[in-house]
Structures are given as structure tokens and as C-alpha cells.
Legacy VTK file of the C-alpha trace (Angstrom):
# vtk DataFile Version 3.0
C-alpha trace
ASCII
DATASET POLYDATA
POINTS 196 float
-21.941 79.626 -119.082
-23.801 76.527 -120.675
-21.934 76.819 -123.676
-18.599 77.276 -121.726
-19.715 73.853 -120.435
-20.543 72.327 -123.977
-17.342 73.073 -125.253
-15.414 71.780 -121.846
-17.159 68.406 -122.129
-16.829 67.951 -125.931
-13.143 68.572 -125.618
-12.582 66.637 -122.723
-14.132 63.699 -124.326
-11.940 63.344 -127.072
-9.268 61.536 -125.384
-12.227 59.428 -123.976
-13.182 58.493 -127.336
-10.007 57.506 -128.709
-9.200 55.629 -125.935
-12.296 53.536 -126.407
-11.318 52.896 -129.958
-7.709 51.940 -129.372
-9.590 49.846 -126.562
-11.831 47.575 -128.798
-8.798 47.929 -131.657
-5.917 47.039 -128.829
-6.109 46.198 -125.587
-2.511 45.770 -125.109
-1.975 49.323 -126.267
-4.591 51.085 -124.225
-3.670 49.290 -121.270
0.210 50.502 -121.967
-1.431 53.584 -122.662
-3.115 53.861 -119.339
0.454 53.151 -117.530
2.424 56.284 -119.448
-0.381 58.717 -118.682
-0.080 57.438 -114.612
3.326 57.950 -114.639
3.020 61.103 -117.022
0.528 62.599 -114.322
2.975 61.821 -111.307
5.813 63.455 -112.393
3.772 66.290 -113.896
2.862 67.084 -110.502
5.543 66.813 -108.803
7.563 69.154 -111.144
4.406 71.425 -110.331
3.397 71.963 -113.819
0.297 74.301 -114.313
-3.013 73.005 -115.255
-2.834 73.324 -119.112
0.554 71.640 -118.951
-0.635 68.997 -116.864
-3.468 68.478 -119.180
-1.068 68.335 -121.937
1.168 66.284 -120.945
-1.674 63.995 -120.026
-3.252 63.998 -123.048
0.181 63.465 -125.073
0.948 60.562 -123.242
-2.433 59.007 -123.312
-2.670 58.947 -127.083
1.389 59.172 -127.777
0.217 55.350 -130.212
-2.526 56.286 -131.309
-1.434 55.980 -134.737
-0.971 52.290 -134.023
-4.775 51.684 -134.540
-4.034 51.885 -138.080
-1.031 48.897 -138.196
-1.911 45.438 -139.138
-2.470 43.411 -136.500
-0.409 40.395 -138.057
3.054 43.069 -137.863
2.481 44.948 -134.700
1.562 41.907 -132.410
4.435 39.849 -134.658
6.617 37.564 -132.393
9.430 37.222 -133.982
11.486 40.490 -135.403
10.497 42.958 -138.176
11.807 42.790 -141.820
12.851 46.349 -142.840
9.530 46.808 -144.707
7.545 45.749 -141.633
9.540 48.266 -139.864
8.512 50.876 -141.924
5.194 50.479 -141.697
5.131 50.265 -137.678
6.931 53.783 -138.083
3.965 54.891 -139.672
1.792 55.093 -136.896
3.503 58.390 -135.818
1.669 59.704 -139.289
-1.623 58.098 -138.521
-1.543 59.456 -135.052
-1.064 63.165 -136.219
-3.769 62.646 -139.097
-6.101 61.141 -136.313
-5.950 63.795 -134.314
-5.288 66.900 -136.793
-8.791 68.260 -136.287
-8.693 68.428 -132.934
-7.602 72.115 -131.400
-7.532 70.726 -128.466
-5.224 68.032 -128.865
-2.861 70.287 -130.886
0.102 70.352 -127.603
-0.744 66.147 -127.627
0.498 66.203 -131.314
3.806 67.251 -130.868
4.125 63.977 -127.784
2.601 61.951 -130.520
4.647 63.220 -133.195
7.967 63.118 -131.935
8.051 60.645 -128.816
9.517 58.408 -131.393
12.897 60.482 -131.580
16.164 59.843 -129.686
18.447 62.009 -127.760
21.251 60.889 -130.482
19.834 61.470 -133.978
18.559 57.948 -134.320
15.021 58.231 -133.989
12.578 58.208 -136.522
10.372 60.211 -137.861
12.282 62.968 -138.627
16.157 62.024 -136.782
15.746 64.891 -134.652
19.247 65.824 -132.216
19.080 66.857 -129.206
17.136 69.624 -127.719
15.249 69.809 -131.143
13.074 66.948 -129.652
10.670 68.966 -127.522
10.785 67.898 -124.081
7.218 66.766 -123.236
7.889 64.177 -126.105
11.140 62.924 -124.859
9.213 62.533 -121.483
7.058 60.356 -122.834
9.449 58.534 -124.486
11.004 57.841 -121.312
7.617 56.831 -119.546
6.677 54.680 -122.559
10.065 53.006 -122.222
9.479 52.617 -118.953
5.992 50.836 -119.399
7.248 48.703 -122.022
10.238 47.466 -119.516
8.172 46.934 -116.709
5.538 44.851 -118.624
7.971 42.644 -119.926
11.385 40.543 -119.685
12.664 43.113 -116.352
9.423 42.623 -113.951
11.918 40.249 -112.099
14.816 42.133 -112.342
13.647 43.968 -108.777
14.205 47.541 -107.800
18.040 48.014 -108.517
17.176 46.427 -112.016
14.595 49.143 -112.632
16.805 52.274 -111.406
19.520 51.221 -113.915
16.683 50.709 -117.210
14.966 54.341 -115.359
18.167 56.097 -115.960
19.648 54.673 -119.398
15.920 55.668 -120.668
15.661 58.736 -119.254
19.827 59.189 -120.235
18.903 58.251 -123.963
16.169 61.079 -123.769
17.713 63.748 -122.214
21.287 62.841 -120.810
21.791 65.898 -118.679
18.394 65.188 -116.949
19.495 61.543 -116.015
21.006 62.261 -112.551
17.341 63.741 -111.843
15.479 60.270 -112.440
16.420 59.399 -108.512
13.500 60.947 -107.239
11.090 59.714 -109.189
11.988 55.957 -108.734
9.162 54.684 -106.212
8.564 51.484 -107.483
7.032 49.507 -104.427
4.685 47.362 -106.268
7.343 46.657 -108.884
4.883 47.962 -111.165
5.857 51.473 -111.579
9.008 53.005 -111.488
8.142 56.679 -111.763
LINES 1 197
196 0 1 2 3 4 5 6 7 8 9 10 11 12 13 14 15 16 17 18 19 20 21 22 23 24 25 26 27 28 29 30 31 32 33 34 35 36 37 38 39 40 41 42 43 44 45 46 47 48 49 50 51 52 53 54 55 56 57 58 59 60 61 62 63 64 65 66 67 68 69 70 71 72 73 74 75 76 77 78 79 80 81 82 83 84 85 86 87 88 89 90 91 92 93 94 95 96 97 98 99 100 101 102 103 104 105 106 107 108 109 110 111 112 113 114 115 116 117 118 119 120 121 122 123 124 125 126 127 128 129 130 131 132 133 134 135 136 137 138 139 140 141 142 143 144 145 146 147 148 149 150 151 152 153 154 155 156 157 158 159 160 161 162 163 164 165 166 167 168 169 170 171 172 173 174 175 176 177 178 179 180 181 182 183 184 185 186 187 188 189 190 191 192 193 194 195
């Protein structure tokens, strides 16, 4: 029983612990972070998903960039666009987020949101250019919540609710097309803060 509990609270703190060092590392991240796991956990139970899912799927799209602890400050908070080289070394934070969290059994179903929330419905992703189904689903989920985080925090807050239904469905469209019809119900949105 006691060591039932050991293991339950060491693996339940490694998301804690992360978090705390993409925290004092980023504060924009964790806070974007914070917004995709919300919206991760709402829809995850309102599609019903069991308990490991659930758990999954939060712990995915909690540390989806964690990798980005590892990019220089002076690219990833950068202002103005990325040269190609710059580019490529932002895309390497899906690498450093796998390495990060390679030890971890636990986070082993969070690895594949971290490794391939980066891929698009269309081939023209990165890391890999998955097609497609190929992309496993959890990770174009939090693709879609991600993108819808990054909208919301920035240049469409005052684009009101019809704004956000149209940027909810071409992000959950570029994820999964056939699922974009679905997005309807999920589109609460009274604050204007979240849209799933």
C-alpha cells in the first residue's frame, strides 16, 4: 500500500516539476501551457475519455513545449521573423522535449503529444512530415488546443465570438478535416478567453 503510494506521488510529480522549470525558464510558455491542458481536460471529459486517457492527454498537453526550455531565448522570444537557420533550431525543441522526458515511463503516452503535435493534417509539418491519420490523434488535439491558445492570446482577442468559431474550425480542419464539423460543441467562449 505505502509503496503503491510512493510510486503514485513520484509519478504524479513529474509534470509538477517540469512545469516549475519551464516556469522559472518561461513564463510565457508555462502560462500557454496551463491554457492547452484546460482546454485539453474539457474536451477530454466531455468525449468521456477514461482515466488513463484523461491523464494522458493531460499530461501531453501540459508539457507538448517542453523542449522549448532548451531554445535561446534571443530566437524564441524574437520579434521579428525567423531566418531558415533560426527556424531550425526552434524545430528542435520537439527533440529536446522527447530527450527530456525519455526516462520517464510515465510520461511515455505524453511523448507521442510532444513528439508529433508539431505535424499537420497535410504533410507539412515538421518533425517527421507525417500525412494524415499517421499523426496520432491525441497529438493533433493538441495541436489544435495549442493553436487555439496561441490565437486567443494574441492579434484575435478582439475579433469576438464569430471570429473565434471560424480560427476553432480552420485549426481543428488543418488537424483533422473530417472532425471539423464537430468543433461546434466545444466553442463556449464566454470570457473570450477560451474557445474550447
Amino acid at each position: 500500500m505505502h509503496r503503491r503510494k510512493r510510486e503514485s506521488d513520484s509519478t504524479c510529480s513529474h509534470p509538477d516539476v517540469l512545469s516549475t522549470a519551464i516556469g522559472k525558464r518561461d513564463a510565457e510558455t508555462n502560462a500557454h501551457n496551463y491554457r492547452v491542458a484546460y482546454d485539453a481536460a474539457r474536451v477530454g471529459e466531455a468525449l468521456g475519455l477514461s482515466s488513463p486517457q484523461l491523464q494522458a492527454l493531460l499530461a501531453g498537453s501540459f508539457l507538448h513545449d517542453v523542449g522549448k526550455i532548451g531554445i535561446p531565448d534571443a530566437i524564441q522570444h524574437k520579434p521579428t521573423p525567423l531566418s531558415e537557420a533560426e527556424f531550425c533550431v526552434v524545430c528542435n525543441n520537439v527533440a529536446l522535449g522527447i530527450e527530456i522526458t525519455r526516462r520517464s515511463s510515465w510520461l511515455a503516452a505524453a511523448r507521442e503529444m510532444i513528439e508529433f503535435h508539431h505535424e499537420k493534417f497535410d504533410g507539412s509539418g515538421y518533425l517527421r512530415g507525417l500525412r494524415g491519420e499517421a499523426t496520432p490523434l491525441a497529438a493533433r488535439a493538441v495541436a489544435v488546443f495549442g493553436g487555439i491558445a496561441r490565437q486567443l492570446d494574441g492579434e484575435v482577442c478582439a475579433a469576438g465570438e464569430r471570429g473565434v468559431e471560424r480560427i476553432v474550425h480552420r485549426l481543428i480542419d488543418s488537424a483533422c478535416p473530417a472532425g471539423a464539423d464537430k468543433g461546434d460543441r466545444f466553442i463556449v467562449a464566454p470570457t473570450g478567453r477560451h474557445a474550447v
